[in-house]
KOLGU-4560 file (N, C-alpha, C; in nm, 3 decimals, padded with zeros to 5 digits):
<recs>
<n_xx: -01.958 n_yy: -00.836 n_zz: -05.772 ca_xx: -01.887 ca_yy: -00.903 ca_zz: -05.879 c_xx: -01.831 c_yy: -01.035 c_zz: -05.823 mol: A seq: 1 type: UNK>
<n_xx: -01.840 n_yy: -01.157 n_zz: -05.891 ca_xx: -01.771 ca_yy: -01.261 ca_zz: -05.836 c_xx: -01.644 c_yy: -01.302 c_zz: -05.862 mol: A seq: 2 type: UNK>
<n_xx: -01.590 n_yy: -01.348 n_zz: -05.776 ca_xx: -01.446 ca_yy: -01.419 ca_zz: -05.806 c_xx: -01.422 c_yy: -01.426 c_zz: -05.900 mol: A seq: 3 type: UNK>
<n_xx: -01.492 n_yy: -01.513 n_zz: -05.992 ca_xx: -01.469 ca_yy: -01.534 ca_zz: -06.125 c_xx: -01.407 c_yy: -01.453 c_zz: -06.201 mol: A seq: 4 type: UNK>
<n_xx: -01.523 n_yy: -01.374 n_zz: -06.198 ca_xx: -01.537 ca_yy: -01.278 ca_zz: -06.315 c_xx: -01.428 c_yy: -01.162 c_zz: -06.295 mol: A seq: 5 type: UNK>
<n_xx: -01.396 n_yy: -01.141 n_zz: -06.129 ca_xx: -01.317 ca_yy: -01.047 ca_zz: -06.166 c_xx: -01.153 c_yy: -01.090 c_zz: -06.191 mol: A seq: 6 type: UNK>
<n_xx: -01.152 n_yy: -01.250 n_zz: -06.138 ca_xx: -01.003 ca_yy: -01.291 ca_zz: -06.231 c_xx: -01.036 c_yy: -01.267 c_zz: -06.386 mol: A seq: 7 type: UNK>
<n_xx: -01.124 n_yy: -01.317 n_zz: -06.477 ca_xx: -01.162 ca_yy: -01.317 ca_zz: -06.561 c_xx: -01.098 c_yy: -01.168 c_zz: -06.635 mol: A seq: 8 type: UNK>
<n_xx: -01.155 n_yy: -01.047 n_zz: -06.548 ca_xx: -01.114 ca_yy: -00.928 ca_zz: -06.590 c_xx: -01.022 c_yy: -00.872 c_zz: -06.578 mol: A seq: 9 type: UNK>
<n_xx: -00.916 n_yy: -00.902 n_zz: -06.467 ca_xx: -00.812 ca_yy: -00.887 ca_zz: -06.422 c_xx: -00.691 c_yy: -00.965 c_zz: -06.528 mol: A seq: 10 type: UNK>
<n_xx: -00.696 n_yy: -01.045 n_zz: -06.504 ca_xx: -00.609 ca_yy: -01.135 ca_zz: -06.633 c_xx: -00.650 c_yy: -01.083 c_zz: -06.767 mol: A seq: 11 type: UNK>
<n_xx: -00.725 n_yy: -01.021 n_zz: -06.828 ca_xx: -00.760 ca_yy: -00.952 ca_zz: -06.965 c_xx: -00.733 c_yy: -00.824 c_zz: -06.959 mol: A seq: 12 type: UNK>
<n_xx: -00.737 n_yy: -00.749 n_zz: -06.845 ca_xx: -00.646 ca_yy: -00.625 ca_zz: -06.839 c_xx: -00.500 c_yy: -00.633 c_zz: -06.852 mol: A seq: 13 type: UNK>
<n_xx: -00.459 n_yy: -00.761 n_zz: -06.759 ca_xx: -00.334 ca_yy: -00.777 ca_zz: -06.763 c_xx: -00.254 c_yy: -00.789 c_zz: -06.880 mol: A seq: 14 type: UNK>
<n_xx: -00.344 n_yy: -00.875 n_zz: -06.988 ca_xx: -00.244 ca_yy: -00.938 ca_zz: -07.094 c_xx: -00.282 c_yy: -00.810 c_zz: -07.211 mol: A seq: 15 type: UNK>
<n_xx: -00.393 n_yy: -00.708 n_zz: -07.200 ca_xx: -00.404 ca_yy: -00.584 ca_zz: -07.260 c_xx: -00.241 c_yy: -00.561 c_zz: -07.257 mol: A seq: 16 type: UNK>
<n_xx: -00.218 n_yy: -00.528 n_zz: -07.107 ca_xx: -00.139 ca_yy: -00.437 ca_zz: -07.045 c_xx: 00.019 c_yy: -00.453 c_zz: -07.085 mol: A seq: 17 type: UNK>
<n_xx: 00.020 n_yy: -00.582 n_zz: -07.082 ca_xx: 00.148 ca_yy: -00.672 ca_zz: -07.157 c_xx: 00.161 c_yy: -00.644 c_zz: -07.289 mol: A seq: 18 type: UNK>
<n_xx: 00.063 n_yy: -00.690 n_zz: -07.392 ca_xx: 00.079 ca_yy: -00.618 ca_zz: -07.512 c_xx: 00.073 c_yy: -00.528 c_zz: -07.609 mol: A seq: 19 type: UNK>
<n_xx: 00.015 n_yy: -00.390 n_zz: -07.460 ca_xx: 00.008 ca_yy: -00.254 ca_zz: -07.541 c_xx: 00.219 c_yy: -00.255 c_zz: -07.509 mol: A seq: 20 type: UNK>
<n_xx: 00.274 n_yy: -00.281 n_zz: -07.373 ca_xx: 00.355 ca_yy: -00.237 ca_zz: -07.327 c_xx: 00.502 c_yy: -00.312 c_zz: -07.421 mol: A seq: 21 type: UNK>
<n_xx: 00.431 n_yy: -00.422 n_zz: -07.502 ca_xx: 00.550 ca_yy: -00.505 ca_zz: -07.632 c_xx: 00.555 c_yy: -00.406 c_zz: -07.711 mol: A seq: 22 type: UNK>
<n_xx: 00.403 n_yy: -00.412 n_zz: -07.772 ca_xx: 00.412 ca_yy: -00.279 ca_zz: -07.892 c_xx: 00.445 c_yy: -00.187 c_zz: -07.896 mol: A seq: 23 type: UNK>
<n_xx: 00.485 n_yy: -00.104 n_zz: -07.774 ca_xx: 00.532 ca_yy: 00.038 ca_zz: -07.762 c_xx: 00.693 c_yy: -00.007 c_zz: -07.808 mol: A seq: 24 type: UNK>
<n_xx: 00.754 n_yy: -00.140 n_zz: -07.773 ca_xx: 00.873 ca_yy: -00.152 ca_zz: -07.859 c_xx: 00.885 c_yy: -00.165 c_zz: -07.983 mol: A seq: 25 type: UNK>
<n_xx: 00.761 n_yy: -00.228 n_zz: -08.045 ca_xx: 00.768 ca_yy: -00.203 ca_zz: -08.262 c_xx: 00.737 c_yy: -00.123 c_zz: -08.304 mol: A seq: 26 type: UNK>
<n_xx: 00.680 n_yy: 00.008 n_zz: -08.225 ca_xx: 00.604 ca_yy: 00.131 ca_zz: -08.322 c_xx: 00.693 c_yy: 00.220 c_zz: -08.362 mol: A seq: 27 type: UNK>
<n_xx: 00.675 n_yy: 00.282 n_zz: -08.464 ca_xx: 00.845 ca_yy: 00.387 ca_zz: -08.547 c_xx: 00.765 c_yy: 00.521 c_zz: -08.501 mol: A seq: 28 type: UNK>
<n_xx: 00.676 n_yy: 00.546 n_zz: -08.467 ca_xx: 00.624 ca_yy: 00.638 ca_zz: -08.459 c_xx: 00.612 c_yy: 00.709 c_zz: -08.305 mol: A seq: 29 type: UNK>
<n_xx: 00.671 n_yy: 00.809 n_zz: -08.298 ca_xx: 00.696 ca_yy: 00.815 ca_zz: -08.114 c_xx: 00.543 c_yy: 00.914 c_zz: -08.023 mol: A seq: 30 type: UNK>
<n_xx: 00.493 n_yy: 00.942 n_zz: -08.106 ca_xx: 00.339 ca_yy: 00.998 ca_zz: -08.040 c_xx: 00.279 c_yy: 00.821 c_zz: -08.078 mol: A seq: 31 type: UNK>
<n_xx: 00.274 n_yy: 00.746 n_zz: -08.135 ca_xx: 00.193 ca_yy: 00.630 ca_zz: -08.086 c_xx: 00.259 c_yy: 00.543 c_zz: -07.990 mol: A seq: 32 type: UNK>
<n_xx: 00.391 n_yy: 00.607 n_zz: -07.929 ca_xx: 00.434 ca_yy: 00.544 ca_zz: -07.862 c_xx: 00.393 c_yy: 00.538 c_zz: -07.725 mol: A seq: 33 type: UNK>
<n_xx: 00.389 n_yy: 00.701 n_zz: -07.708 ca_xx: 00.354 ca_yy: 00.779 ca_zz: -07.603 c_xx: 00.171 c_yy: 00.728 c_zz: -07.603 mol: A seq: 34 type: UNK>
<n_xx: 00.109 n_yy: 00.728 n_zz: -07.698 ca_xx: -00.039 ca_yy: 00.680 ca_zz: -07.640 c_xx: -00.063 c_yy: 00.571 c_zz: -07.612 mol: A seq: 35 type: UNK>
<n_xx: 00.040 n_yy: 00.442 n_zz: -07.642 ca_xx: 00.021 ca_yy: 00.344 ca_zz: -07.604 c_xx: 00.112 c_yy: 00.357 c_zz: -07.473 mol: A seq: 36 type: UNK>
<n_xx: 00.177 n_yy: 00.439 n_zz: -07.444 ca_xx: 00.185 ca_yy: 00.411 ca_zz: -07.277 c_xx: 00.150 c_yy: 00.483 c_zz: -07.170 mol: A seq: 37 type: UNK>
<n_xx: 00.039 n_yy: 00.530 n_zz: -07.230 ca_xx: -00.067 ca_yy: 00.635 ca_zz: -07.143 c_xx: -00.192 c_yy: 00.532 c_zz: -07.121 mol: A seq: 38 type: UNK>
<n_xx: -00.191 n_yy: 00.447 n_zz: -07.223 ca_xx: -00.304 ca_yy: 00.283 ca_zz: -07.226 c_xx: -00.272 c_yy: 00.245 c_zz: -07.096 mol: A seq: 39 type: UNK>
<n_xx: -00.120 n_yy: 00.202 n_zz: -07.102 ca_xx: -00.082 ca_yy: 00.079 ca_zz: -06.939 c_xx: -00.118 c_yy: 00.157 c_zz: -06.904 mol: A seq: 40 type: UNK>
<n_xx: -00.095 n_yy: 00.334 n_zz: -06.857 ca_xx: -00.106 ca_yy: 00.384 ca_zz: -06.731 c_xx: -00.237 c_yy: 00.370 c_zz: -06.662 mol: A seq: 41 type: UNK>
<n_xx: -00.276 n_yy: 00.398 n_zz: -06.802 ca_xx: -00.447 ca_yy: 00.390 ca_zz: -06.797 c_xx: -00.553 c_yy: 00.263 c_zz: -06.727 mol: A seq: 42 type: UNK>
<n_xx: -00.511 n_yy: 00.150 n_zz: -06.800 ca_xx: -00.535 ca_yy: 00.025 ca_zz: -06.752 c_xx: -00.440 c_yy: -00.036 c_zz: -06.628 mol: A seq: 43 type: UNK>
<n_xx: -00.328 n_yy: 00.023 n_zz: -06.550 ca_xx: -00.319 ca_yy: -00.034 ca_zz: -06.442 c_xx: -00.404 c_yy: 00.072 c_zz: -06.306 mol: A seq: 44 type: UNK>
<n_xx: -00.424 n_yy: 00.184 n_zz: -06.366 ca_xx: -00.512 ca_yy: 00.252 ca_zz: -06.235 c_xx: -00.675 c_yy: 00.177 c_zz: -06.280 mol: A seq: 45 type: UNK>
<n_xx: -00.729 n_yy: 00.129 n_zz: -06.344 ca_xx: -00.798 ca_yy: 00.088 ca_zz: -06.377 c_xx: -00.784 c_yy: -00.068 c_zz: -06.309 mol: A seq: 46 type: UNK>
<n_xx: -00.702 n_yy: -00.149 n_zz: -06.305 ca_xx: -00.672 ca_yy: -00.259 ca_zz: -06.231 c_xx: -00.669 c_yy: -00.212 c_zz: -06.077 mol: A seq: 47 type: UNK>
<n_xx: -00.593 n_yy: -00.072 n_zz: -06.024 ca_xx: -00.583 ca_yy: -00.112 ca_zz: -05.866 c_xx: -00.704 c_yy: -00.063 c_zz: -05.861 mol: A seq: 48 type: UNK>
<n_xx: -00.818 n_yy: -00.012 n_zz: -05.893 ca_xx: -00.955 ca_yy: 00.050 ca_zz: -05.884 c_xx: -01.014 c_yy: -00.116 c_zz: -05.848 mol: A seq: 49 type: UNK>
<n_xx: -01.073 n_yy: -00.197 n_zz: -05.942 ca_xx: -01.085 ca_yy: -00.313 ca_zz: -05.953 c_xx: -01.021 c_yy: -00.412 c_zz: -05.834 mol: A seq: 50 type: UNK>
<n_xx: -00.858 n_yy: -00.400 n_zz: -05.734 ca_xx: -00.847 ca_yy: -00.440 ca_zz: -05.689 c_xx: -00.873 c_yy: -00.386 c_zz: -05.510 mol: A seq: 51 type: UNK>
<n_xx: -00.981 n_yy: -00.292 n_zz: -05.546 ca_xx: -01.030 ca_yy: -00.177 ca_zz: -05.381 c_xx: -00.882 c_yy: -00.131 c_zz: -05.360 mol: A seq: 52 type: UNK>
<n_xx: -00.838 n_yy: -00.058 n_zz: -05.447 ca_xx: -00.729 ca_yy: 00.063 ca_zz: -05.388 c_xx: -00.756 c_yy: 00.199 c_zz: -05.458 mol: A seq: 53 type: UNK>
<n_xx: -00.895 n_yy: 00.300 n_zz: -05.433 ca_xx: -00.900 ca_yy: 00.362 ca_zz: -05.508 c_xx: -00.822 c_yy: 00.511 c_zz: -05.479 mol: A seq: 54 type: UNK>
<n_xx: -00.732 n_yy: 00.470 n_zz: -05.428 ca_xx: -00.644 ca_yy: 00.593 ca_zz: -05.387 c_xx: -00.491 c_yy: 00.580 c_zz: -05.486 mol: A seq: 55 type: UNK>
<n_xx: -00.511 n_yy: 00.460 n_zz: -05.488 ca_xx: -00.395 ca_yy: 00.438 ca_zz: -05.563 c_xx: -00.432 c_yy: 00.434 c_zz: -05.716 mol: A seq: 56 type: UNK>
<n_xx: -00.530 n_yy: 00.394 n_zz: -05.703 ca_xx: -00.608 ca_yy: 00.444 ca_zz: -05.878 c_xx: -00.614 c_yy: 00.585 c_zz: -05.929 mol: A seq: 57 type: UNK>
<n_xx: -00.671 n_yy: 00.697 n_zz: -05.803 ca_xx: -00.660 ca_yy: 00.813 ca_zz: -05.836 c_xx: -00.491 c_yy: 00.879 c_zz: -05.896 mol: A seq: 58 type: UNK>
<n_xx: -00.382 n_yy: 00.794 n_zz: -05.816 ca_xx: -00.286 ca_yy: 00.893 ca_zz: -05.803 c_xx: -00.168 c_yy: 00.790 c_zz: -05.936 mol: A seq: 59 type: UNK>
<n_xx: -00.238 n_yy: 00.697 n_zz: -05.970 ca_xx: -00.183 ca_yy: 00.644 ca_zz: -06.097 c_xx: -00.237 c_yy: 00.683 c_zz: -06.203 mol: A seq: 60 type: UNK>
<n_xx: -00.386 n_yy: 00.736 n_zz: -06.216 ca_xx: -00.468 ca_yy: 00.802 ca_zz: -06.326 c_xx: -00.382 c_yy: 00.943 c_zz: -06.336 mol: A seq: 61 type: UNK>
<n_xx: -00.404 n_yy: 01.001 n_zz: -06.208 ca_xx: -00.318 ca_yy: 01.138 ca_zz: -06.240 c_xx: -00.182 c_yy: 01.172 c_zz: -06.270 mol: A seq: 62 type: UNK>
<n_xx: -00.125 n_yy: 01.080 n_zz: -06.186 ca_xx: 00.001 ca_yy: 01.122 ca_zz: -06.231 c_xx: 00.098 c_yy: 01.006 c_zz: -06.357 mol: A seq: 63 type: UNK>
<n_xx: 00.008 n_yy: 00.900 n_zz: -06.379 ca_xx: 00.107 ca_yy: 00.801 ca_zz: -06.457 c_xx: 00.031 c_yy: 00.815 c_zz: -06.636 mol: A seq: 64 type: UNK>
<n_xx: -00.124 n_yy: 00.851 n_zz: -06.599 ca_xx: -00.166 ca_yy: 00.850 ca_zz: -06.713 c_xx: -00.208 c_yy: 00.982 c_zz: -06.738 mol: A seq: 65 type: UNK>
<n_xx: -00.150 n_yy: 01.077 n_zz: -06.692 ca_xx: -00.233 ca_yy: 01.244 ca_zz: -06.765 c_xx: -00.062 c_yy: 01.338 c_zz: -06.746 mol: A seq: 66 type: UNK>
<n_xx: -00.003 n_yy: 01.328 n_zz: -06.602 ca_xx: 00.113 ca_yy: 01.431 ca_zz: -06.614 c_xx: 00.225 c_yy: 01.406 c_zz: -06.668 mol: A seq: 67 type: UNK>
<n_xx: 00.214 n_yy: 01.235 n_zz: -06.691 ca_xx: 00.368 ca_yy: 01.183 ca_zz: -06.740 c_xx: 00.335 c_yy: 01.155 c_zz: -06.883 mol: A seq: 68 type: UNK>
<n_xx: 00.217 n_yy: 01.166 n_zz: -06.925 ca_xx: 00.205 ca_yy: 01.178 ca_zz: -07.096 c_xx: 00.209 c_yy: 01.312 c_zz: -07.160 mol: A seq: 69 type: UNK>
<n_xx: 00.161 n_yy: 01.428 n_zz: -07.080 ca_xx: 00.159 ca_yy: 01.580 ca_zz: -07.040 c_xx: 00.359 c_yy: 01.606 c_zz: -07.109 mol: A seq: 70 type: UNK>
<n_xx: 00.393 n_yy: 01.546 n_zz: -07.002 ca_xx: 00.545 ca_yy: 01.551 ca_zz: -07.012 c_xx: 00.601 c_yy: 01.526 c_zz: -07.147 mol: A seq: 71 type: UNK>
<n_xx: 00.592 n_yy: 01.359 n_zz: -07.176 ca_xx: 00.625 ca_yy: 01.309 ca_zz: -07.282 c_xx: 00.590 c_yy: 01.398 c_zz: -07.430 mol: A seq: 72 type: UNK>
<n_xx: 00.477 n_yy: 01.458 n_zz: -07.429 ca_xx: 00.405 ca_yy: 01.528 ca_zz: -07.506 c_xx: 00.478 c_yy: 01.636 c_zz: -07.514 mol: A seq: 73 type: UNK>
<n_xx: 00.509 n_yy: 01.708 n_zz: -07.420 ca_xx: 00.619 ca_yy: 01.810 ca_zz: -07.452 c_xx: 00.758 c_yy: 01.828 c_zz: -07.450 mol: A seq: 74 type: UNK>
<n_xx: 00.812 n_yy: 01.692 n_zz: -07.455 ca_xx: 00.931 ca_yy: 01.688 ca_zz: -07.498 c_xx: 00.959 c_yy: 01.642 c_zz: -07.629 mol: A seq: 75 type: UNK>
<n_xx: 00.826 n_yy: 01.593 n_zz: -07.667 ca_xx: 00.812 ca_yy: 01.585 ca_zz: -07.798 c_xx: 00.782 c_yy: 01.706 c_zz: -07.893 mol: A seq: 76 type: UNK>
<n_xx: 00.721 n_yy: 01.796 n_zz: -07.858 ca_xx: 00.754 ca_yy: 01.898 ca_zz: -07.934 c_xx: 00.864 c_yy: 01.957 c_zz: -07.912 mol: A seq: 77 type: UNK>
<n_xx: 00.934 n_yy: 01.943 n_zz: -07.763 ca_xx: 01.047 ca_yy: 02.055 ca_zz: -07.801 c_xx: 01.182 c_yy: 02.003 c_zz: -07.898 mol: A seq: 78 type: UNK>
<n_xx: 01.214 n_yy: 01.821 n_zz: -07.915 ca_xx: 01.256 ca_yy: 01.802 ca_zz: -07.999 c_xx: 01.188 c_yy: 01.792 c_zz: -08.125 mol: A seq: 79 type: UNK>
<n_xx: 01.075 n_yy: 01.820 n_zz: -08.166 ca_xx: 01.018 ca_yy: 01.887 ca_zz: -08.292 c_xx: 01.088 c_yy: 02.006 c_zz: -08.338 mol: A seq: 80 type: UNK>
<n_xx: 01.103 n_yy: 02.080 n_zz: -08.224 ca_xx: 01.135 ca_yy: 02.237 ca_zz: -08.268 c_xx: 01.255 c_yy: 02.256 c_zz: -08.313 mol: A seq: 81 type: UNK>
<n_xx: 01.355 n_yy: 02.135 n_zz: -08.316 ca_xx: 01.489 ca_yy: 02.126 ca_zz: -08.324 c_xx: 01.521 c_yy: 02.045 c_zz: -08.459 mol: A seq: 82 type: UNK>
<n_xx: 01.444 n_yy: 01.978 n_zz: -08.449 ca_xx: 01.489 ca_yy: 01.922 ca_zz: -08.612 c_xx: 01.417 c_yy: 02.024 c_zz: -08.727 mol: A seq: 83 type: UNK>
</recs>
């Protein structure tokens, strides 16, 4: 991949990453909140992959984009169960 292209891709992940992470402040809805910030998690292990850290990709995929939405996900039902 060349220079270019991977600023090219890097800066378009980035500004993804920026404006999934605005919108998670206008959404009324708190499960689209939670999937739009399972996106960043998503797209920054996806960036350190892209930047040769694939260790740090693995352990941001797993733990920023699957156990901490895992989480979010069930604290969302347990305040479901309460209202």
């Amino acid at each position: 991949m060349t220079p270019t292209m991977m600023t090219v891709i890097v800066v378009t992940l980035g500004g993804m990453m920026v404006a999934a992470a605005i919108a998670v402040l206008f959404v009324r809805d708190i499960l689209s909140a939670i999937i739009i910030t399972s996106f960043v998690s998503l797209s920054a292990s996806v960036m350190f992959l892209l930047m040769d850290a694939p260790d740090v990709a693995i352990t941001e995929a797993s733990i920023g984009a699957v156990l901490a939405t895992m989480i979010f996900l069930w604290g969302r039902g347990k305040i479901g169960e309460d209202r």
